[in-house]
ROMIVEX-411749 format. One line per field, with one value per residue: residue number from 1; residue in three letters; chain; x, y, z of N, C-alpha, C in turn. Coordinates in steps of 0.2 Angstrom, whole numbers, plus 5000, padded with zeros to 4 digits. Layout:
N
num = NUM | ... $
residuo = ALA | ... $
cadena = A | ... $
nx = X | ... $
ny = Y | ... $
nz = Z | ... $
cax = X | ... $
cay = Y | ... $
caz = Z | ... $
cx = X | ... $
cy = Y | ... $
cz = Z | ... $
//
This chain:
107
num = 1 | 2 | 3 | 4 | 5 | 6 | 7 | 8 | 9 | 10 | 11 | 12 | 13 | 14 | 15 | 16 | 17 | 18 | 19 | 20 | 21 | 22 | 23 | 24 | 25 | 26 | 27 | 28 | 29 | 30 | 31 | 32 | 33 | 34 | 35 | 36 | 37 | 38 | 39 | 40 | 41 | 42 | 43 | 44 | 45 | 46 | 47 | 48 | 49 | 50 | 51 | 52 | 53 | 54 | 55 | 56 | 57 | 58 | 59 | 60 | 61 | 62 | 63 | 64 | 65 | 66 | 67 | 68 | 69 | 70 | 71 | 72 | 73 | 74 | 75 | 76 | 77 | 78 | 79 | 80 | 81 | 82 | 83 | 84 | 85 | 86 | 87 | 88 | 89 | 90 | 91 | 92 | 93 | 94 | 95 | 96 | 97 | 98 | 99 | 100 | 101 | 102 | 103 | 104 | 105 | 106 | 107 $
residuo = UNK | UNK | UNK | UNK | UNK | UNK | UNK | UNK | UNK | UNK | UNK | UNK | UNK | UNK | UNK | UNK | UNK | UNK | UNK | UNK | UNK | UNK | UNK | UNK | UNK | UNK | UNK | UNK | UNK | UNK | UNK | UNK | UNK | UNK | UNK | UNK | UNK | UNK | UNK | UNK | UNK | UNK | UNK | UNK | UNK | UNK | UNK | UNK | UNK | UNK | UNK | UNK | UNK | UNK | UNK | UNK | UNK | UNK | UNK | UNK | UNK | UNK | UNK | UNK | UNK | UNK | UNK | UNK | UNK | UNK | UNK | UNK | UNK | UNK | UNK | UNK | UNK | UNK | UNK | UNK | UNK | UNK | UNK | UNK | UNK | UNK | UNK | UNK | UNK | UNK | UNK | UNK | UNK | UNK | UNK | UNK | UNK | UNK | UNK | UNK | UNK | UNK | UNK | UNK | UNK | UNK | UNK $
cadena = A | A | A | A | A | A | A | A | A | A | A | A | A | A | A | A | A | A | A | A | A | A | A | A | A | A | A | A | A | A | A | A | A | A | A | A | A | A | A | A | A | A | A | A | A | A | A | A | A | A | A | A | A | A | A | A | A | A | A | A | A | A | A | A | A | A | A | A | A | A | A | A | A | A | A | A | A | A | A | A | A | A | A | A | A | A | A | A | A | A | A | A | A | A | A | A | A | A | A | A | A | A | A | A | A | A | A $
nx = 5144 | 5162 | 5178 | 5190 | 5182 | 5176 | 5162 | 5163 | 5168 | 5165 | 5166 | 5180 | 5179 | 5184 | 5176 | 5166 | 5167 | 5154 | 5149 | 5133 | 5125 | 5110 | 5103 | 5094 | 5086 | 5085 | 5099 | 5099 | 5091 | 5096 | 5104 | 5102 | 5114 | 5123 | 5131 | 5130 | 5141 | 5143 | 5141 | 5131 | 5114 | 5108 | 5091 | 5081 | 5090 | 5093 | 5099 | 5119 | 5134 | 5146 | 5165 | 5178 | 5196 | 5205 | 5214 | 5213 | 5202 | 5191 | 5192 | 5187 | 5175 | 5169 | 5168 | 5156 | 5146 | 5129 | 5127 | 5123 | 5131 | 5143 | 5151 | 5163 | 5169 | 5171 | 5157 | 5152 | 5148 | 5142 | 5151 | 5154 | 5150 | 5154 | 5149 | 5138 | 5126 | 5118 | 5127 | 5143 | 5153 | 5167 | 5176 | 5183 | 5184 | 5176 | 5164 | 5158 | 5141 | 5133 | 5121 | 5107 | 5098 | 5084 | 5077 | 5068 | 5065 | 5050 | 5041 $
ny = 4860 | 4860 | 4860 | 4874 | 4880 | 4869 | 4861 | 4867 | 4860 | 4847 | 4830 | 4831 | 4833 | 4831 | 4815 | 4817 | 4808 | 4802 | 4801 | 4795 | 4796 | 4786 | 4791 | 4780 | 4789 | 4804 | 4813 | 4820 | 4816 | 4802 | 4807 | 4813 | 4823 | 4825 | 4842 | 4850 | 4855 | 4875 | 4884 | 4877 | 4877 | 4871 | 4860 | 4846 | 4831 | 4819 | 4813 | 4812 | 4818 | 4809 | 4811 | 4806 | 4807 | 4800 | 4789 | 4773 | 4773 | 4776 | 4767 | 4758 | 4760 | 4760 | 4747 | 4745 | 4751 | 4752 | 4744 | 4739 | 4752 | 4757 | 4773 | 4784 | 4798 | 4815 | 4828 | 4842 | 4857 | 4862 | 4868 | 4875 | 4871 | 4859 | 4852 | 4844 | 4840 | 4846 | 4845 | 4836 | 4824 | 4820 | 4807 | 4795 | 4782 | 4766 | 4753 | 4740 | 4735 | 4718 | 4715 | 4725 | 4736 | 4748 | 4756 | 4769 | 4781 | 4784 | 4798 $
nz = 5691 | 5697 | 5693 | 5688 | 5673 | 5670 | 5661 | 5647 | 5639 | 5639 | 5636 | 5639 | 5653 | 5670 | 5678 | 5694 | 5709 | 5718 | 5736 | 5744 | 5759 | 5767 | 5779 | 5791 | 5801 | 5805 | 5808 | 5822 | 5827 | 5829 | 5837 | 5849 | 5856 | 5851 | 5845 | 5830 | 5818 | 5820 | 5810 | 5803 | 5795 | 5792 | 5791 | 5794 | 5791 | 5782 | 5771 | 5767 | 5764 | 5764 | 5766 | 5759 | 5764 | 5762 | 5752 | 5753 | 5762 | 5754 | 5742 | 5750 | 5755 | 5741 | 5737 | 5746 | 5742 | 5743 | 5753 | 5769 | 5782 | 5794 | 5799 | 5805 | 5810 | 5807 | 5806 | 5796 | 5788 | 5773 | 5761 | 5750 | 5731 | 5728 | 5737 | 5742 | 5749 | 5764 | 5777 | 5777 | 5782 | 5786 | 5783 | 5795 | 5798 | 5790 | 5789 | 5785 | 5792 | 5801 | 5805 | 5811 | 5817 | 5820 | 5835 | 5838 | 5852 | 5857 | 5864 $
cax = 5149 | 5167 | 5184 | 5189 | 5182 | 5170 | 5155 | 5165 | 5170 | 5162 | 5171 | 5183 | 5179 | 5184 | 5168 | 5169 | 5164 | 5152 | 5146 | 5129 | 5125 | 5106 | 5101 | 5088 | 5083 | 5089 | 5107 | 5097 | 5086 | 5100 | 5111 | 5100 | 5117 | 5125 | 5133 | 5131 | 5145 | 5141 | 5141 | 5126 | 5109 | 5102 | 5087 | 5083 | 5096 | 5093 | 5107 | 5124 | 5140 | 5154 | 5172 | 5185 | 5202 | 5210 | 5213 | 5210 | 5192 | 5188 | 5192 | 5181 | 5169 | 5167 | 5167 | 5152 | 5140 | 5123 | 5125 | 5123 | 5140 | 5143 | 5156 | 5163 | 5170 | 5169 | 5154 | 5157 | 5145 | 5146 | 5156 | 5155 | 5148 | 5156 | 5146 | 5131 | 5122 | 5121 | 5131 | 5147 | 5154 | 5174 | 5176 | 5190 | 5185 | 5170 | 5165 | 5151 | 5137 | 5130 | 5116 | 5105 | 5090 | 5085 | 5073 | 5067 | 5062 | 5045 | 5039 $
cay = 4862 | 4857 | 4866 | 4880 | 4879 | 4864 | 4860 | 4871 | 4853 | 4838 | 4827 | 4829 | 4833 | 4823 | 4815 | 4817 | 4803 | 4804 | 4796 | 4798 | 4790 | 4787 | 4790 | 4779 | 4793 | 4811 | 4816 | 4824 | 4808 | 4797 | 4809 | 4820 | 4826 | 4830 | 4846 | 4852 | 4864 | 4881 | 4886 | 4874 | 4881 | 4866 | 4858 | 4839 | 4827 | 4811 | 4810 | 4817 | 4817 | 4807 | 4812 | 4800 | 4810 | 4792 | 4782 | 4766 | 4772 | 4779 | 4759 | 4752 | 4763 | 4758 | 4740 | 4744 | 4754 | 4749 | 4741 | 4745 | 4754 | 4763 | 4777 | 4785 | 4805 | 4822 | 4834 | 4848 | 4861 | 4860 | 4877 | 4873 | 4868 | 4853 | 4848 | 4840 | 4841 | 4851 | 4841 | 4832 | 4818 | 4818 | 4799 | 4792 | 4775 | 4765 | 4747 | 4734 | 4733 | 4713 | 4716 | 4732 | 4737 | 4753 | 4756 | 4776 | 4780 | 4789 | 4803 $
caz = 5695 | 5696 | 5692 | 5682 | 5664 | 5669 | 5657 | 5642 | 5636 | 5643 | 5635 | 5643 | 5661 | 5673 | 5680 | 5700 | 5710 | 5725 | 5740 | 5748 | 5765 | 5769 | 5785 | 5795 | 5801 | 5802 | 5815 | 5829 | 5831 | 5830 | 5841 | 5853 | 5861 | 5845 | 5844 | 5824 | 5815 | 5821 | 5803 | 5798 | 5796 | 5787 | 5793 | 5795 | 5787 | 5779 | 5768 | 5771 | 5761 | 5767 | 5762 | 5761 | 5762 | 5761 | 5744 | 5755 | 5764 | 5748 | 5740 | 5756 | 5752 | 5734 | 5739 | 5751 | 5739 | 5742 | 5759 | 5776 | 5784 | 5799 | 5796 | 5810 | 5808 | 5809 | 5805 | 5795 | 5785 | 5767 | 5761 | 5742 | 5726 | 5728 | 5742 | 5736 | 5755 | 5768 | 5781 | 5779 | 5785 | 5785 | 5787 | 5798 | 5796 | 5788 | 5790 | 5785 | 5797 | 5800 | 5808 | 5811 | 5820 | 5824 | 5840 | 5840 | 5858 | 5855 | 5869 $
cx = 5155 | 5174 | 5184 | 5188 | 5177 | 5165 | 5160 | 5166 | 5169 | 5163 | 5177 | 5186 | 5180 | 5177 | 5173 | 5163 | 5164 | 5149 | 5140 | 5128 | 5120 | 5105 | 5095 | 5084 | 5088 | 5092 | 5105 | 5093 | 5090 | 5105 | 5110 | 5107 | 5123 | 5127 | 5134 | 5136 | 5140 | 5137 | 5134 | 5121 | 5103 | 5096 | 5087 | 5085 | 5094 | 5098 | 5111 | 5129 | 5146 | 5160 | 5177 | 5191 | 5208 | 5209 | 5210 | 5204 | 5189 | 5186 | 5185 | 5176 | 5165 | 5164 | 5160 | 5146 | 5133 | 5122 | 5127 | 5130 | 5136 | 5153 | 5156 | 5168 | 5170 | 5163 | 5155 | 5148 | 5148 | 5147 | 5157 | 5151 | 5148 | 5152 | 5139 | 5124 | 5123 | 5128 | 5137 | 5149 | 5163 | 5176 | 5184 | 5191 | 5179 | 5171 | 5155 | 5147 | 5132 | 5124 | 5114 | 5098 | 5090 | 5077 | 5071 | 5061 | 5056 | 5041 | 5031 $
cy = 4858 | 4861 | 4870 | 4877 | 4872 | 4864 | 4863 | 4864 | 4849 | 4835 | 4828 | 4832 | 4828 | 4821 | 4815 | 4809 | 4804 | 4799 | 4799 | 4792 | 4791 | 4783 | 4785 | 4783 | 4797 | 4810 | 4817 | 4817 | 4804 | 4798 | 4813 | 4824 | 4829 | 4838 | 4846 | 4860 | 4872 | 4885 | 4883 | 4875 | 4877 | 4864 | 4850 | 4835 | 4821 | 4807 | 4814 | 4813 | 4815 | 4809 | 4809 | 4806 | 4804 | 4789 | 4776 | 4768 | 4774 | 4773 | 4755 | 4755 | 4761 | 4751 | 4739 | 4749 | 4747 | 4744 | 4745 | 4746 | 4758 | 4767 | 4782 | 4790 | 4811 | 4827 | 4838 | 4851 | 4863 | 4870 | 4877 | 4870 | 4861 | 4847 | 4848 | 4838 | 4845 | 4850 | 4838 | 4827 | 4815 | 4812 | 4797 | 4784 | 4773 | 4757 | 4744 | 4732 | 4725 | 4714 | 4722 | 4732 | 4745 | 4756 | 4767 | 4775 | 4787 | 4792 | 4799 $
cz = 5695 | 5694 | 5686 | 5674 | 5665 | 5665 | 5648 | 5639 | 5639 | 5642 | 5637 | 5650 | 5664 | 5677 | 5689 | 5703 | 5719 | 5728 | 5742 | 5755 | 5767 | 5776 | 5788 | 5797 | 5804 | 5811 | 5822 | 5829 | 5835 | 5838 | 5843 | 5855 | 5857 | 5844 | 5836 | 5824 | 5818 | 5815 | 5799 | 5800 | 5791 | 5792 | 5796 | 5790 | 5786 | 5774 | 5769 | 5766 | 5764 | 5762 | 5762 | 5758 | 5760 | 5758 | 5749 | 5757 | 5758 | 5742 | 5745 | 5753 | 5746 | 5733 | 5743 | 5747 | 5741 | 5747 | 5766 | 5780 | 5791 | 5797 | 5804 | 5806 | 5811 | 5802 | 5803 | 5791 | 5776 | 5766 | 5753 | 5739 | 5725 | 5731 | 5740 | 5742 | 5761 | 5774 | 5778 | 5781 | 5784 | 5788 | 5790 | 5797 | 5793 | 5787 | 5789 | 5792 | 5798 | 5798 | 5811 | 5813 | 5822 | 5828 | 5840 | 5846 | 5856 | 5864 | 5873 $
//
């Protein structure tokens, strides 16, 4: 998947470059009160594709693979090919997390 004429020459596509962001556990746990896109008909979510619109989170982001981030944004429903899960994740900002613990309140 990819722009017009992708795969016809592999050599020289450009390769795309993605993020994933796994969840501890899935949106609705994290965020009973959570309102999801109208439009998304997905299930439960454990990874989620962030989208950096901005060259600089796009750079922090690169510098932070493989560690724990909090990313703060907007929610969206993927609408394309491109989109590699069902959720998005339009990041506004994103930042190294020290320290981490996560408590689910069980019923």
């Amino acid at each position: 998947m990819g722009p017009p004429n992708y795969g016809e020459l592999p050599a020289s596509d450009a390769i795309e470059e993605l993020f994933y962001l796994q969840l501890p556990a899935p949106v609705q746990a994290q965020q009973p009160a959570i309102t999801l896109p109208p439009e998304w008909t997905g299930g439960i979510e454990h990874f989620i594709q962030p989208v950096f619109l901005e060259d600089s989170l796009r750079a922090k982001a690169r510098a932070l693979v493989g560690k724990r981030v909090v990313i703060a944004g907007a929610l969206e429903p993927a609408v394309s090919g491109h989109h590699r899960t069902s959720l998005l994740l339009v990041a506004r900002s994103i930042d190294s997390v020290k320290t981490w613990r996560w408590e689910e309140d069980l019923p």
